[in-house]
Structures are given as structure tokens and as C-alpha cells.
N, C-alpha and C positions, 0 to 999 in steps of 0.2 A: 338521418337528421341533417337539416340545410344547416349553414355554420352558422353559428349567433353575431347578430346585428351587433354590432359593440355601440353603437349608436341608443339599443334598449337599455344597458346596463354602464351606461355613464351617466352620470349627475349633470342633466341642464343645463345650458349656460345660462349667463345672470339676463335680467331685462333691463333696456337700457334707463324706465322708468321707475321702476321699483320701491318701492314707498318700504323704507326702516320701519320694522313693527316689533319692535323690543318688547310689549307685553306677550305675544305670541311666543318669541321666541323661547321668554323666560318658563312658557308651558312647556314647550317641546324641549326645554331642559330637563324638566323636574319630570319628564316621562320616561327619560333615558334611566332612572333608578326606581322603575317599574317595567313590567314584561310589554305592555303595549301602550303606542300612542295611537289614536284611531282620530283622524281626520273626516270631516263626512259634513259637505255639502254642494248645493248642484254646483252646476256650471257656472262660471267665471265669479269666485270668490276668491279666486288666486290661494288655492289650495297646493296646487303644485309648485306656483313662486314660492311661497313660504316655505313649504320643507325644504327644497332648492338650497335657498337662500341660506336657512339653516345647516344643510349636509357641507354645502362648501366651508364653512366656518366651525365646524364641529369640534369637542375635544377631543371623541373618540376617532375610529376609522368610521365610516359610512359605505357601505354596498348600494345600490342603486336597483332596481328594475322598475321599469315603465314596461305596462301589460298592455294586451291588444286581445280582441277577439280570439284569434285564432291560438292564445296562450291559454284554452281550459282544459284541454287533455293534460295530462299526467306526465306524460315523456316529453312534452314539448316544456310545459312550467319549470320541472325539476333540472330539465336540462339550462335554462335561463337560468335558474337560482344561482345552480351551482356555477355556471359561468362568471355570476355576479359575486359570490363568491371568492371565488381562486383568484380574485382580483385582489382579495386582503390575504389570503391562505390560499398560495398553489396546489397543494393538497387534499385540499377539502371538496369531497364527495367524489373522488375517482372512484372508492369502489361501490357508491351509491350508483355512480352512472353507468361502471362497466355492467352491472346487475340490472341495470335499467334497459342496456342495449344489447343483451345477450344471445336474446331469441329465447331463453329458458323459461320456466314457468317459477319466476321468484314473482310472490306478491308484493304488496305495495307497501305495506306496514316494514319488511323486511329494509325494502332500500330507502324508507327514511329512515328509520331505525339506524341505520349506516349512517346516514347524512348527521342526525343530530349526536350522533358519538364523536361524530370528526368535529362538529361545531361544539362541543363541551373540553375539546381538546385547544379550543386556541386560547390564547392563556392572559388576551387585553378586553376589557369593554367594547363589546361594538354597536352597532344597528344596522336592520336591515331598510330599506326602504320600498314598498311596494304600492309604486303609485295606479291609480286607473285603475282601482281593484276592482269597481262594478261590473269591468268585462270580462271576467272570472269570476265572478259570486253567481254561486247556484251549482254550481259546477263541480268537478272530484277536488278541485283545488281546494274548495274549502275543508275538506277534511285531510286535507297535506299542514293549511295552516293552523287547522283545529289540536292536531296532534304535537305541531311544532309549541302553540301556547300550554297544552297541557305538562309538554316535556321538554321545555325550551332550558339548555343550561344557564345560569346564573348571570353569565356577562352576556348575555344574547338579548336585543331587546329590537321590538319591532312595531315598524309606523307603518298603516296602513291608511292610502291616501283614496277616499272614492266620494263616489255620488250620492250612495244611499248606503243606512245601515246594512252591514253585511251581515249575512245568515250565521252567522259565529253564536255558539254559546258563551256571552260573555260574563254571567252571571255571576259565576264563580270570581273570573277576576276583578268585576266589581267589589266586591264581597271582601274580598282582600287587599281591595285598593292597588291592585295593579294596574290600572287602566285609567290616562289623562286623554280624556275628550275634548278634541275643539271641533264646534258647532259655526253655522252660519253665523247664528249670532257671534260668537266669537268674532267671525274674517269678517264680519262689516267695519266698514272702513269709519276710524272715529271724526268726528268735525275736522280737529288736528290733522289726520291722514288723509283728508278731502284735501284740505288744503294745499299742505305739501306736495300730492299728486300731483293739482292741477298747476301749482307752481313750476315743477320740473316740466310739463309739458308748454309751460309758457304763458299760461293765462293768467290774469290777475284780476279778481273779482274783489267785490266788498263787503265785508263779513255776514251783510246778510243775502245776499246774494248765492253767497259758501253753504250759509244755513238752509235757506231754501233748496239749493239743488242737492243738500245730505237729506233732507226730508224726503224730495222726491224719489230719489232710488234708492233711499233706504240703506247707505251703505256699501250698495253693491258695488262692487269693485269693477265691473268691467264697463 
């Protein structure tokens, strides 16, 4: 295993542009006292500023991973996690990993099984954040995060930031109300938030002006 990018498993710096989006934020609150937040829209909705924004400012701790292709195998993800991890609890999943890197024939159920006992052992509210999840969906990973949702301990609670709904069974925690969604709809940017954007970047239009170019893009942030 090459050594982990800490670059994947750090929280974003801010953008110099940034538009304050307090209704959003107040979602991605009120998801932290539910097992999942699920973020899900294409490109440039500023999906990833917003959780950003939000992990820097948190009450609780916040873990970090930004995914990549080459994060769908099994030993490469769980190796990131727990990296990201042991950044809040140096502890957490040593012996998920030493079982992971053994060369033995331990399955896969076994050393999360490991993982999620050491994570019901830390003893504050946290989150995890896993952004760019599309480049992992389809893959073994979803059933690493399938089984973390079915048995995720109590203070454990997790945002998943991507392009398209992911292959999760999330039925259940609909059903139960564990799960706060933010949509495109959500991240389009309000009249308000036009505004202000284009303010910080310097231009000064006239309100209809503001209104017409929120019609034309609809919103879209980028």
C-alpha cells in the first residue's frame, strides 16, 4: 500500500468567492441527528463548497475523504477511511487494517466488523464525509457503506457528497427518517445568492438584470 495522500483526507480550503448559504447549512445540521446526509447533484452546484464550508465550522469533529477512481477496491477505500479516521481517534481500525494487510484469508465482513466496533467505541458525535462518491458507486465499496448504515453506532453519522444517486438501499432509512437530502433544486442559487455572488466578484447589475440572468441558468452556481 503507497502511503496516503493527506491531501485526500483533509477538509478543502475555503473559496475565495463563496456565497453564505445558511438555509443549506441549517439541513446539513438537522442531518447530523440522523445516520445519513446524501448530497446528490451533477457538476458545479457547489456540492463540495457547501459541505466544506460546513465541516470547517462544525460542532462536532468532522473526518474528511475526497474519492477518486482508483478508490473502489476494498483495501485501497478502507485503508483512506481509516486514515481519515485516526485523524479524530489514533486507534481506530488498526486492527481492521492489520487483518486487511495480512496476506491471510480474513473476509471482508470480518475487518469491518472490527472497524465499526472501534468506531462505537469513541465516545463524541462525529461525521464522516465522503465526498465524489460517484467514483466509487457500483463498486465493493457500496457494500462497506451499506453495512456501516445498517450498523453504524449511534454518534456516527454520514454525508455522502456525488453526482448521482447511489446504488444504496436507502429505503429503510427513509422509512425511519434517518436520511436529510439535498437536491439540485436545493443548491440553486437563490435571486439573493446571485446577487451576492456576483457582488463579491465585483459586478454590479440591476435587479432585473440579476433576474434575468437567475432565469437563464437556472440557479446554477458555476
Amino acid at each position: 500500500m503507497l502511503p496516503l495522500l493527506r491531501t485526500k483526507i483533509s477538509i478543502p480550503a475555503p473559496r475565495s468567492n463563496r456565497v453564505e448559504r445558511t438555509r443549506l447549512m441549517e439541513r446539513i445540521n438537522a442531518g447530523m441527528q440522523r445516520a445519513l446526509t446524501l448530497v446528490v447533484a451533477p457538476a458545479g452546484f457547489g456540492k463540495t463548497t457547501l459541505i466544506a464550508d460546513w465541516a470547517r465550522t462544525a460542532s462536532i469533529p468532522v473526518t474528511w475523504l475526497s474519492l477518486e477512481r482508483t478508490d473502489h477496491t476494498l483495501d485501497r477505500f478502507l485503508s483512506y477511511l481509516v486514515g481519515a479516521l485516526q485523524q479524530l481517534s489514533p486507534k481506530t481500525g488498526q486492527t481492521a487494517l492489520a487483518m486487511l494487510h495480512s496476506g491471510q484469508a480474513v473476509t471482508g465482513e470480518a475487518i469491518l466488523f472490527s472497524l465499526i466496533n472501534d468506531l462505537s467505541e469513541i465516545s463524541q458525535d462525529f461525521a464522516i464525509v465522503l465526498d465524489d462518491y460517484h467514483h466509487v458507486d457500483g463498486s465493493e465499496v457500496n457494500g462497506v457503506i451499506q453495512s456501516l448504515l445498517e450498523h453504524h453506532p449511534e454518534q456516527m453519522h454520514l454525508a455522502i457528497v456525488t453526482r448521482s444517486l447511489p446504488g444504496l438501499s436507502l429505503a429503510r432509512l427513509r422509512a425511519l427518517d434517518e436520511v436529510v437530502e439535498i437536491n439540485a433544486a436545493d443548491l440553486r442559487f437563490s435571486g439573493e445568492e446571485v446577487r451576492a455572488f456576483l457582488e463579491q466578484m465585483g459586478a454590479s447589475l440591476t435587479p432585473e438584470q440579476l433576474a434575468h440572468l437567475d432565469q437563464s441558468t437556472e440557479g446554477w452556481a458555476v
